[in-house]
DRENTINU-797079 format. One record per residue (C-alpha): x, y, z. Coordinates in steps of 0.2 Angstrom, whole numbers, plus 5000, padded with zeros to 4 digits. Layout:
# DRENTINU-797079
XYZ ...
This chain:
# DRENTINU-797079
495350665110 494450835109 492950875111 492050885093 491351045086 489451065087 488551055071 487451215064 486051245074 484851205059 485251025059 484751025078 483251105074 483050995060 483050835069 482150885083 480650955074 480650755064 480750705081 478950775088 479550765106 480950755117 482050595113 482550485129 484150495141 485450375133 485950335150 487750285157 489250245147 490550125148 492150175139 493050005136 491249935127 491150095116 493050065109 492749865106 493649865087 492849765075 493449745058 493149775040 494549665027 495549695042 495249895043 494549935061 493250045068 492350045083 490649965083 489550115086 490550195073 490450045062 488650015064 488450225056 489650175042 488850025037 486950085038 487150265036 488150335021 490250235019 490350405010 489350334995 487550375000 486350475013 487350555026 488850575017 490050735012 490350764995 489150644984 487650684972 486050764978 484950614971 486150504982 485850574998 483950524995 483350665004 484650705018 484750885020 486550955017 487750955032 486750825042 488550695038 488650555048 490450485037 491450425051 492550325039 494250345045 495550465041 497250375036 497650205033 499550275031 500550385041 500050545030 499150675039 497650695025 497050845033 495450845022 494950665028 495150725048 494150855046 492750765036 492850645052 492850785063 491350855058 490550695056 491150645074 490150825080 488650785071 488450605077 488950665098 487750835097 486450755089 486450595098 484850575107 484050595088 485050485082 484750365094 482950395094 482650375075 483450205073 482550135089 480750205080 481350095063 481550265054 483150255051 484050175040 482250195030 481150035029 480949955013 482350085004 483249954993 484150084984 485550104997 486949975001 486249945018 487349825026 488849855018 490549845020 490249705034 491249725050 491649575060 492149525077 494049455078 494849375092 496649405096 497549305083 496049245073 495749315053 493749315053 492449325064 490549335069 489849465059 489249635070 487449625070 486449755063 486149935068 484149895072 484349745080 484049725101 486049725101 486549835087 485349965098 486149925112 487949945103 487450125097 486450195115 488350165124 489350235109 488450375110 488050425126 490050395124 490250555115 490550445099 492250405098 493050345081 494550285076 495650415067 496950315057 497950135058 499450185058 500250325070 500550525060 502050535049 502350705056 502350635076 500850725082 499350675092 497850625083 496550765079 494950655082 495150485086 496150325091 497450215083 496950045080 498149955069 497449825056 497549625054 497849505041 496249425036 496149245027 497149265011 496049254996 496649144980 497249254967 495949154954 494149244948 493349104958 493949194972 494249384970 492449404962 491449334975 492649374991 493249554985 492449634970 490749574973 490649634991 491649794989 490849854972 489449774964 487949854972 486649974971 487350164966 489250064963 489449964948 487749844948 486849804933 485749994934 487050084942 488550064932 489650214940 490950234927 490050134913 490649974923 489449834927 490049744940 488249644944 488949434940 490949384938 490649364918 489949544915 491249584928 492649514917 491949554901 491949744909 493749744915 494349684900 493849834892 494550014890 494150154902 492450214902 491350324909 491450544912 493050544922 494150414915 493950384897 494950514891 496350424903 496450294889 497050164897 496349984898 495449934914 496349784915 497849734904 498349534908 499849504913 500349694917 499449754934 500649914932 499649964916 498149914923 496850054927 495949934943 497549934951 497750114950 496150154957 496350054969 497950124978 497250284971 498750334962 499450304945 501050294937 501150494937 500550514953 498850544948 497150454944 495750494935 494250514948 494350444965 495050314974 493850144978 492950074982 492150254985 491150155003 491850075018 493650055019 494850075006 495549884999 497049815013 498849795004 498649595001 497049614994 497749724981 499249624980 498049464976 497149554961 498849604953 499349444955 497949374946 498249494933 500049474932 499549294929 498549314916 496849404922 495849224919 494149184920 494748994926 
C-alpha cells in the first residue's frame, strides 16, 4: 500500500488550533487488529475505517466530498474523512480511489486530532440529531456465519480503542471486493471479498424494515422532512404509496418513468438507481443509497423479485 498524500496544510492547522494543545501519542500498532473486517449487508471494511464511515460522513454528510454546504454542518471544505470503498466490481473507478486516497491522507496525517477529538466527546457532535449517526451498521461475522454482533460504537471504551490502533496504523482501508479488471495492484487499500448475509423474503414485511428502512429512511435521505428526491421513505405505507408513484424530485422527474412499475423491475426507476444504471446505460442522479455501501446483488435481486411479483403491500 502506499503511503497517502498529506492533506493541505490548512486543515493541519485547522484542527490543531481546535485542538488547543498538543494531542497524545497513539502508541503502538498491531497490523493484524487494524485489518479485522467487519461487514456491512456483506460489504467489508476494516473496523477503524468502518467506525469513520458510519459516524463521520458515508458520503451523505459532515466529512464527505462532493455534498451540499448546509450538509456538511460546518466541516470546512477538504477536511473529508469518506473512506467508503472504491469498487464493489472489477472496474477501476479512478474517481472513487482517489476520493479514498485522499480521504485515506486526511484520516493518517491528521490522526492524533482525530483521535483526540472523539476521545473529548466532540466528535461526532453531541446531541446533533440531524446526521445519520450510526449508520450503515457493520457487524462482526465468523467464518461461515451470515450476521454477527454489531461493532460498537466509535465513542465507546472499545470503539476508542478500535480507532487509537487503526490509526496509529497509518489507517488502512479496504480498496475494493473484488481484484482490478485491468490486473494491477490496488492504489490504496486491500481486497476483502464480500459474504452472503441472511436472505431477506421478497414480501414488504421484510424489505422495508430489513433494507429500505435501514439503507434510506433517515435524516438528510428520504425521512419524513428530508424527502431527497420528493420521496418520503419515513414508515412502509408512505414508503409504498411513494414508490408507486412517478419520478419526482429536481433530477429525475423529467426521466418520466415510474418509480416502481409491479410486475416489471426492468421499468422500474428503484431498480435502476440501485445498480446505478438504466436501460440506456445512464440514470438520472446518482447511484443509492448515496451512504454506506451500495445495496449487495441479492438484495437487489429480492426487491425485483418482489416487484416482479407484484410490488405488494401484503
Amino acid at each position: 500500500m502506499r503511503a497517502p498524500n498529506p492533506p493541505p496544510c490548512r486543515l493541519l492547522l485547522l484542527y490543531a488550533a481546535s485542538l488547543g494543545a498538543c494531542a497524545p501519542d497513539l502508541g503502538v500498532c498491531d497490523p493484524a487488529a487494524a485489518e479485522r473486517v467487519v461487514y456491512d449487508d456483506g460489504t467489508p471494511a476494516y473496523e477503524g475505517q468502518a467506525l469513520v464511515i458510519q459516524s463521520c460522513g458515508a458520503g451523505a454528510f459532515c466529512h464527505s466530498e462532493g455534498i451540499d454546504a448546509t450538509d456538511r454542518f460546518g466541516v470546512p471544505r477538504g477536511l473529508d474523512f469518506d473512506l467508503r470503498l472504491a469498487s464493489t466490481t472489477p472496474d477501476v473507478e479512478a474517481p472513487s480511489i482517489e476520493r479514498l486516497g485522499r480521504s485515506q491522507a486526511n484520516a493518517h496525517f491528521l490522526a492524533t486530532s482525530v483521535y483526540e477529538q472523539v476521545r473529548r466527546g466532540a466528535m461526532p457532535p453531541p446531541g446533533v440529531t440531524a446526521v445519520p449517526i450510526g449508520r450503515p451498521e457493520y457487524q462482526r461475522v465468523a467464518p461461515g456465519e451470515r450476521e454477527g454482533p454489531v461493532l460498537p460504537g466509535i465513542a465507546t471504551e472499545e470503539g476508542l480503542a478500535i480507532l487509537r490502533n487503526w490509526l496509529a496504523c497509518q489507517a488502512p482501508v479496504v480498496e475494493r471486493t473484488l481484484p482490478r479488471a485491468d490486473g494491477n495492484e490496488n492504489t490504496v487499500g486491500g481486497t476483502a471479498a464480500t459474504i452472503e448475509t441472511t436472505p431477506v423474503d421478497p414480501v414488504w414485511s421484510a424489505i422495508y424494515p430489513r433494507i429500505v428502512e435501514r439503507s434510506c429512511a433517515y435524516t438528510m435521505c428520504h425521512d419524513a422532512t428530508t424527502q431527497a428526491g420528493a420521496l418520503d421513505l419515513s414508515t412502509p405505507a408512505r414508503a409504498l404509496e411513494a414508490l408507486l408513484q412517478p419520478a419526482a424530485g429536481r433530477l429525475c422527474e423529467s426521466a418520466g418513468i415510474a418509480r416502481v412499475v409491479p410486475g416489471d423491475p426492468d421499468a422500474s426507476l428503484l431498480v435502476h438507481k440501485l445498480r446505478g444504471v438504466g436501460p440506456d446505460g445512464r440514470v438520472c442522479g446518482s447511484r443509492m443509497p448515496s451512504a454506506g455501501s451500495y445495496l449487495s446483488e441479492s438484495r437487489i435481486e429480492t426487491i425485483t423479485t418482489w416487484i416482479a411479483n407484484g410490488a405488494r403491500a401484503e
